[in-house]
ZAMARRO-73856 format. One line per 3 residues: their letters; for each residue x, y, z of N, C-alpha, C. Coordinates in steps of 0.05 Angstrom, whole numbers, plus 32768, in hexadecimal, padded with zeros to 4 digits. Layout:
A	X:Y:Z:X:Y:Z:X:Y:Z  ...
***
This chain:
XXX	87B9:8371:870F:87CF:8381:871B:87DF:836F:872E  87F8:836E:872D:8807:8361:8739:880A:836A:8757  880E:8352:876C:8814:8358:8784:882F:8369:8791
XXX	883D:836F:877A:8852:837B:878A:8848:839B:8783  883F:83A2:8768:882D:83C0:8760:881F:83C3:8774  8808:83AF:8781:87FE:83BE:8792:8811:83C4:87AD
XXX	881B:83AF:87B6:882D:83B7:87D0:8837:83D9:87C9  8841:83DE:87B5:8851:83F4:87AE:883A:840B:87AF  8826:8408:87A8:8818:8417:87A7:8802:8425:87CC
XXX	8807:840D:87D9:87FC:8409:87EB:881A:8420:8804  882F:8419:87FA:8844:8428:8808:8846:8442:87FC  8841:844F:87ED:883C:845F:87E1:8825:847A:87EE
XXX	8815:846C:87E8:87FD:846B:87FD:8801:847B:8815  880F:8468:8826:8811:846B:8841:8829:8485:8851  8836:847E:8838:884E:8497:8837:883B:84AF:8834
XXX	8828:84B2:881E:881D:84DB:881E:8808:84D5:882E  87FC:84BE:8840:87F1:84C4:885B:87F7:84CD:8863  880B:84C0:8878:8822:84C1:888D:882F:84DD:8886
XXX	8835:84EB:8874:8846:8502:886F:8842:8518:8886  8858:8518:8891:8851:852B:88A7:884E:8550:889D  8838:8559:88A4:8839:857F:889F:8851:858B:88AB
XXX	8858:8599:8897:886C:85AB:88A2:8863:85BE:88B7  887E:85C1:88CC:8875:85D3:88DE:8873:85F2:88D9  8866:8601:88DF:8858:8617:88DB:886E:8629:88ED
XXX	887D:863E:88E2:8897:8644:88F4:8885:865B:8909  8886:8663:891B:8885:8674:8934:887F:8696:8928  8864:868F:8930:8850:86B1:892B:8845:86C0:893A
XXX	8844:86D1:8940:882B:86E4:8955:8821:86F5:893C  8803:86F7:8945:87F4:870A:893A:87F6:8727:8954  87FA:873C:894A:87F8:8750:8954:87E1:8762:894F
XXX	87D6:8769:8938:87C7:877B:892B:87B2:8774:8912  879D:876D:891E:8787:876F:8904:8775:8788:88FA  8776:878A:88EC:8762:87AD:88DE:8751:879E:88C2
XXX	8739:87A7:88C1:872D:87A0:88AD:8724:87BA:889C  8722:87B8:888A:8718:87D8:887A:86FB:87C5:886A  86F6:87D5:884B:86D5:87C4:883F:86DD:87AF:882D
XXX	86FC:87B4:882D:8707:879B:8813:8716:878C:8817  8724:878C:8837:8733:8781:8838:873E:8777:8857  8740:8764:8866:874F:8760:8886:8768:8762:8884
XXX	877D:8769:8894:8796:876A:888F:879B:8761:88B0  87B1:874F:88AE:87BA:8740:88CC:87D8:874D:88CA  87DF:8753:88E1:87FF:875A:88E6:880B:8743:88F0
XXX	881F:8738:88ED:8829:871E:88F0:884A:8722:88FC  8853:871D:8912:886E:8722:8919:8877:8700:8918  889B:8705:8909:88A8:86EC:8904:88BC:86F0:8910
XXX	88C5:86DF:891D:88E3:86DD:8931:88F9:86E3:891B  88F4:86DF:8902:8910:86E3:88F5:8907:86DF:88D2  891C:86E1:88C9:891D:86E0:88AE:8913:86C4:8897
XXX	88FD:86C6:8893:88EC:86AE:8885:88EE:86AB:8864  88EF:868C:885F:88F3:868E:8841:88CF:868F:8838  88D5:8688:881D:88B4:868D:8812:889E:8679:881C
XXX	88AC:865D:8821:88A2:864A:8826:8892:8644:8845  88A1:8658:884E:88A0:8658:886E:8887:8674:8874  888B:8680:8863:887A:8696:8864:885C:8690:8860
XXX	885E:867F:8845:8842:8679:883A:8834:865E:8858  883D:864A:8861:8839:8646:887B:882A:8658:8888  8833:8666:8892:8827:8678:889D:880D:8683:889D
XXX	8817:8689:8875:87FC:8699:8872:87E6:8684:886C  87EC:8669:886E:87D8:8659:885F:87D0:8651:8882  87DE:8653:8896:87D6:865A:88B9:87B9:8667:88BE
XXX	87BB:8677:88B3:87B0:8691:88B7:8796:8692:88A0  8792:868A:8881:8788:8685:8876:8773:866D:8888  8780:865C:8890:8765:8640:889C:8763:8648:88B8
XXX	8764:8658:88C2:875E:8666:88E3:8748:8680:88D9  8747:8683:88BB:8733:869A:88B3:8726:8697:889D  871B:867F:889D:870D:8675:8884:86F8:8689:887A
XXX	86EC:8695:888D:86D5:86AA:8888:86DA:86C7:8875  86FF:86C8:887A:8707:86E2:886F:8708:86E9:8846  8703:86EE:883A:8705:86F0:8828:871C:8700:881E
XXX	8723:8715:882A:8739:8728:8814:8748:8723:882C  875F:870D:8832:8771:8712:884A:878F:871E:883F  879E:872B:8850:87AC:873E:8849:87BC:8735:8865
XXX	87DD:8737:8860:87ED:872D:887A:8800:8743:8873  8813:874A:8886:8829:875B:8887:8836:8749:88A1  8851:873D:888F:8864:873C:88AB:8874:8744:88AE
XXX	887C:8745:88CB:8890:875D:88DA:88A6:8755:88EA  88B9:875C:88E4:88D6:8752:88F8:88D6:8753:890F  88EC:874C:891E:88ED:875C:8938:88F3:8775:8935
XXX	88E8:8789:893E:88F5:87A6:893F:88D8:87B4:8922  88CD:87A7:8914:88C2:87B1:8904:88AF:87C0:8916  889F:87DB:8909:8887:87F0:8917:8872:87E4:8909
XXX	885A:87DD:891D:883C:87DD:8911:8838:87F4:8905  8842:880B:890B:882F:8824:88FE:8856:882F:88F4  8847:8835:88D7:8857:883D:88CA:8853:8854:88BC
XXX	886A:8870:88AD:8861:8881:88A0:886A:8878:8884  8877:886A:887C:8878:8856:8862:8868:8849:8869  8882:882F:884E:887A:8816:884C:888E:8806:8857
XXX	88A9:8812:8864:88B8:8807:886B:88C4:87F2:8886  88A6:87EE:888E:88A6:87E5:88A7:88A2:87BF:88A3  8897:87BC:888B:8892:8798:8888:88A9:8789:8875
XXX	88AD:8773:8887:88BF:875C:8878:88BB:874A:885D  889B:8749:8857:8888:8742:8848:886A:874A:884E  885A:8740:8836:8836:8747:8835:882F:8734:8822
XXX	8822:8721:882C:8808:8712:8821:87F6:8717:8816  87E4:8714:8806:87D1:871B:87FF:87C1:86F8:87F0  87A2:86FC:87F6:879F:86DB:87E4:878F:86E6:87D6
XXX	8785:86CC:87BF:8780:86E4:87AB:8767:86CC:87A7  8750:86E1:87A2:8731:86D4:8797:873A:86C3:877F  872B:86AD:877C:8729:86A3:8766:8727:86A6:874D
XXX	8717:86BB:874A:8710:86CF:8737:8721:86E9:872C  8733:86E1:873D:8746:86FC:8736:8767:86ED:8730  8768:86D3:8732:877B:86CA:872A:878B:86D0:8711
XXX	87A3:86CD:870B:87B4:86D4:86F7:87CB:86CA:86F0  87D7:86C3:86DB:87EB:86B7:86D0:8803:86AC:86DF  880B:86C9:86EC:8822:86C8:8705:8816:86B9:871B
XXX	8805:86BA:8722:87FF:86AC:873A:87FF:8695:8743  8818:868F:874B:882A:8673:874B:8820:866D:876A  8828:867A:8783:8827:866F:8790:8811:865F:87A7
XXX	8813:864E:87B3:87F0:864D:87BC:87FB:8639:87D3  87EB:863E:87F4:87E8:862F:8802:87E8:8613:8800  87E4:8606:881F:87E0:85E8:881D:87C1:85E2:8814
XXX	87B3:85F4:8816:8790:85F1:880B:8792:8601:87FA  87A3:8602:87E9:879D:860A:87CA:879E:8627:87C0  8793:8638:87E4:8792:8654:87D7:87A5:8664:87CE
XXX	879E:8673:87B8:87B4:867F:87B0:87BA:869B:87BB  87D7:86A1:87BA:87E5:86B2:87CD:87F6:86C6:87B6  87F6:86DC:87BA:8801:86F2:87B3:8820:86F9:87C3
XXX	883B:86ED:87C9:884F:86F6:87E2:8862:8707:87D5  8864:8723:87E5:887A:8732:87DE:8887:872F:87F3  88A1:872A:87EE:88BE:872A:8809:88C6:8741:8806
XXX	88C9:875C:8818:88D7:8775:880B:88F4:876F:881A  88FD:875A:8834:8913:8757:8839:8924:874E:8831  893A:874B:883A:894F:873F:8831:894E:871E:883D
XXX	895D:870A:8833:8956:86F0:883C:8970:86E8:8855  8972:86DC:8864:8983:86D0:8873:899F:86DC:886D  89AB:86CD:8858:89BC:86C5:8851:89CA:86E0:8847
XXX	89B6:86F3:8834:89BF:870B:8832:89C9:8726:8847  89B0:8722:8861:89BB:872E:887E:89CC:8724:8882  89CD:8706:8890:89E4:8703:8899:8A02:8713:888C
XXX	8A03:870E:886E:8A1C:871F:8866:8A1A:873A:886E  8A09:8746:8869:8A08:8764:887C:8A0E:875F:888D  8A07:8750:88A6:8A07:8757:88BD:8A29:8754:88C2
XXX	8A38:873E:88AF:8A55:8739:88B6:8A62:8752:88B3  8A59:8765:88A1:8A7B:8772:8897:8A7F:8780:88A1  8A9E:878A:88A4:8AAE:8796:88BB:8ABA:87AC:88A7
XXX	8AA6:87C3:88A4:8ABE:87DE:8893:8AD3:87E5:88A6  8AEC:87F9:889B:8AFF:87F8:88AB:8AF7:8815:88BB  8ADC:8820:88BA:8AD6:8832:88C6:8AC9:8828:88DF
XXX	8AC4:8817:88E1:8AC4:880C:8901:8AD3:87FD:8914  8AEA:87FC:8906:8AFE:87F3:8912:8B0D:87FD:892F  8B02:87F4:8941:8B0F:87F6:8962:8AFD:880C:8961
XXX	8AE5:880B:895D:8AC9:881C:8961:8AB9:880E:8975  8AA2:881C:8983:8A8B:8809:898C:8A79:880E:897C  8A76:87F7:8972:8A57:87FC:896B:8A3E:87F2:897D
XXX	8A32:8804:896D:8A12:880B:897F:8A03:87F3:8977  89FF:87E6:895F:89EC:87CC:8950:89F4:87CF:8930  89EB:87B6:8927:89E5:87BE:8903:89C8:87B8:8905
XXX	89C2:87C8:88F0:899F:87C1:88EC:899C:87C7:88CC  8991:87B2:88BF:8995:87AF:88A4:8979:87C1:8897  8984:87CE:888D:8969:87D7:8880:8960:87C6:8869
XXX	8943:87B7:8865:8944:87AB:884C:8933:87BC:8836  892F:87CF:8838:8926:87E0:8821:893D:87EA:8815  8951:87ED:881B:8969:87F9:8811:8984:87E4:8803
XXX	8978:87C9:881D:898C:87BB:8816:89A9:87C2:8823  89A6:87CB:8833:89C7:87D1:8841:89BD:87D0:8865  89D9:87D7:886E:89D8:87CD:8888:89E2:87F3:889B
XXX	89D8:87F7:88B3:89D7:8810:88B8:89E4:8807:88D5  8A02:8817:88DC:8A09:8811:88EA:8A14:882C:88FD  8A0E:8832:8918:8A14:8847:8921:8A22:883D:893F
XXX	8A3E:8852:893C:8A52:8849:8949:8A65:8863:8955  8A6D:8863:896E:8A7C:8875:8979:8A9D:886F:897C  8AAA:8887:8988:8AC5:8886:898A:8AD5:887E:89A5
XXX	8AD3:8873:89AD:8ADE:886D:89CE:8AF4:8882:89D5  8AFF:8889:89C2:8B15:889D:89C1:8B06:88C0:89BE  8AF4:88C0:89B5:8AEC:88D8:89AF:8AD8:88E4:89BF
XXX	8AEB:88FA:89CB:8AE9:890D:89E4:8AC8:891D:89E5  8ABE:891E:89C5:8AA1:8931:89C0:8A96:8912:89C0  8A90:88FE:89BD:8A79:88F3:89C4:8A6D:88EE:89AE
XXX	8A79:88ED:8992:8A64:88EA:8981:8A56:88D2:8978  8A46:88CF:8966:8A39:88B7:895B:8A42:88BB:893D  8A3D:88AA:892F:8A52:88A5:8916:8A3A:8889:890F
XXX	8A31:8895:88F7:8A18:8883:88EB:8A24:8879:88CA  8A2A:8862:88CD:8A2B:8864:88A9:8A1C:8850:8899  8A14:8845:8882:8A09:8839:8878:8A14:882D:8862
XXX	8A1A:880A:8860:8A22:87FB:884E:8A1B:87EC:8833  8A1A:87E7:881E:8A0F:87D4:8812:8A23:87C1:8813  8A11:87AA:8800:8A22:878B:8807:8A3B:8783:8802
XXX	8A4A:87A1:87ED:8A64:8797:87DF:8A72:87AC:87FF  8A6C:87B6:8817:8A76:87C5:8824:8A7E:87DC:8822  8A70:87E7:8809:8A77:8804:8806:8A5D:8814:8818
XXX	8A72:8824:881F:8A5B:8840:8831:8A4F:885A:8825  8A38:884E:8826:8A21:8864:8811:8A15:8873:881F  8A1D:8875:8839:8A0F:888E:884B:8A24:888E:8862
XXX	8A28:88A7:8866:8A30:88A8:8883:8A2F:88C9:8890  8A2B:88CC:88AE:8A2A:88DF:88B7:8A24:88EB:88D1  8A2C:88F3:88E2:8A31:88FD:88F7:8A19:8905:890B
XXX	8A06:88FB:8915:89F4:8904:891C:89F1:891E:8934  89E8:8934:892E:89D9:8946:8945:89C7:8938:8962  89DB:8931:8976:89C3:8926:8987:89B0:8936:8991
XXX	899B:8935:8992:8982:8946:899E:8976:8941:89B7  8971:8945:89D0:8967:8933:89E7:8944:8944:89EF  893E:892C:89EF:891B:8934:89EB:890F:8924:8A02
XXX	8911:892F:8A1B:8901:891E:8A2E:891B:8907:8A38  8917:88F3:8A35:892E:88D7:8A3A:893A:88C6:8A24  8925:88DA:8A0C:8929:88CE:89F3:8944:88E3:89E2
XXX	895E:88D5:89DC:896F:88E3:89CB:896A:88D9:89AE  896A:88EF:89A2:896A:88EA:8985:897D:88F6:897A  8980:88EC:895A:8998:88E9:894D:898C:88FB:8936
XXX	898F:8911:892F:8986:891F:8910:899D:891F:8903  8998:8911:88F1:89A9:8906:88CF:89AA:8912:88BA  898E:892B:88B8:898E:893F:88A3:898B:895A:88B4
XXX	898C:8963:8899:898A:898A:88A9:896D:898A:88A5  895B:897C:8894:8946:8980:8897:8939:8979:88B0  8944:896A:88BD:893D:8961:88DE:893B:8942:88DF
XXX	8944:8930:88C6:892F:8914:88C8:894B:890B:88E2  893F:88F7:88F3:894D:88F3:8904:8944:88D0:8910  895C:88C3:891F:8954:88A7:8924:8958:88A0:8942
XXX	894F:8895:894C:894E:8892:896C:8955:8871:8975  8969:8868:8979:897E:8856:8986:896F:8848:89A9  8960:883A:89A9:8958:882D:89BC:894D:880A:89C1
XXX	8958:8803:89D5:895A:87E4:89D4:8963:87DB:89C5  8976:87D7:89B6:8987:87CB:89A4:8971:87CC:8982  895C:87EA:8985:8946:87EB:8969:894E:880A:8961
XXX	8956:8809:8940:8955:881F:8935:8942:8830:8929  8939:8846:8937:891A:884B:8927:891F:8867:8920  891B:8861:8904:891C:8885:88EB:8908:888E:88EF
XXX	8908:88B2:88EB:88F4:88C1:88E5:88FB:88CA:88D4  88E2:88DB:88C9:88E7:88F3:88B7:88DC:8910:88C8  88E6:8925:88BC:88DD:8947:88CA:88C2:8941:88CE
XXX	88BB:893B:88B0:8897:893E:88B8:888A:8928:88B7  888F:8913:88C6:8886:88F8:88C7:886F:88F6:88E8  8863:890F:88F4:885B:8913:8906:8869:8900:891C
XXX	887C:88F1:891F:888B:88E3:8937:8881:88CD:892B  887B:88C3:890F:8875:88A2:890C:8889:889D:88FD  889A:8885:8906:88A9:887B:88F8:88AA:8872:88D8
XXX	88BC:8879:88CE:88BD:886A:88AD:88C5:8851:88A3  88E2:8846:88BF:88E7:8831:88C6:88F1:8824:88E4  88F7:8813:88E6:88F8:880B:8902:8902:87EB:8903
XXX	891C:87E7:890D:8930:87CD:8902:893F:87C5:891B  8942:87AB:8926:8949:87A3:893C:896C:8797:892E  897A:879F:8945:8993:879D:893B:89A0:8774:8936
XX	89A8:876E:8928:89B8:8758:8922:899A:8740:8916  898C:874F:890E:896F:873D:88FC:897B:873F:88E3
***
């Protein structure tokens, strides 16, 4: 073998030593629950994560719990509810998957190999951000209250008053990405204690406007949210 193959080989080498780990982007655990089949960790993320950034995480969380066998993650936005009456409360869910239960699709896998199951139910960066830009001409010399994107729906939910209008109302409407408005409507305010609420149906489902977080009910949702969205995420 010639002296310059090895040099080359020797730099080579030293380069996937030296390779520095990627940094692991910014997590809090909030909530662990275990049931007979499975641990599930609640995971809050400052913001909107690609796949790559996610699995990080979960491969975080995977070598901090070597002992766990069926681990199970749910992460959550700002503004997302730990306790939900859907499913509409998570950004994504992890799941890793036994060895033994592996399958065709199962492409993706940690820095130690394990393999990972990731559903994203949100929307990515780039697609909020365009929600969050557009300006219908129904808010025009309006205030608005926030946008808060719903990503189950895929559209952006924006509730806004009249500076000019003497009754006081609220004025809720709802966009998709080409800016057409697929919901809109006048809310009933209700005042319940210090808490005002907004009912959107005649059936009573109604949404409550606090700290810059929009959180839906339904009539018969016993007071647990279905969703819950922090404005300009």
């Amino acid at each position: 073998m010639s002296i310059k193959r090895i040099i080359i080989g020797c730099l080579l080498l030293s380069f996937f030593a030296c390779k520095k780990p990627q940094d692991i982007p910014h997590f809090t655990v909030s909530k662990v629950f275990k049931t007979d089949t499975a641990t599930t960790v609640n995971v809050h993320i400052a913001n909107r994560m690609t796949t790559a950034q996610l699995l990080l995480i979960a491969g975080k969380l995977k070598k901090d719990s070597t002992q766990i066998q069926n681990l199970k993650i749910s992460f959550l936005l700002p503004g997302n509810t730990e306790t939900s009456a859907g499913e509409n409360s998570y950004y994504a869910a992890a799941k890793f998957v036994n060895k033994n239960q592996v399958a065709s699709y199962d492409t993706l896998k940690d820095d130690e190999g394990n393999v990972i199951r990731l559903k994203i139910f949100g929307l990515n960066e780039t697609q909020a951000k365009h929600l969050l830009s557009l300006q219908p001409k129904e808010i025009a010399n309006k205030n608005v209250m926030g946008r808060f994107i719903d990503d189950y729906n895929h559209t952006v939910i924006i509730p806004f008053d009249d500076p000019l209008d003497e009754k006081k109302e609220v004025y809720v409407i709802e966009l998709d990405s080409a800016s057409k408005v697929v919901s809109a409507t006048i809310p009933v305010k209700a005042k319940e204690g210090n808490i005002e609420k907004w009912l959107v149906t005649q059936h009573g489902d109604y949404m409550i406007l606090k700290d810059s977080v929009l959180t839906q009910y339904a009539a018969d949702g016993l007071g647990v949210p279905f969703n819950s969205i922090k404005s300009g995420i």
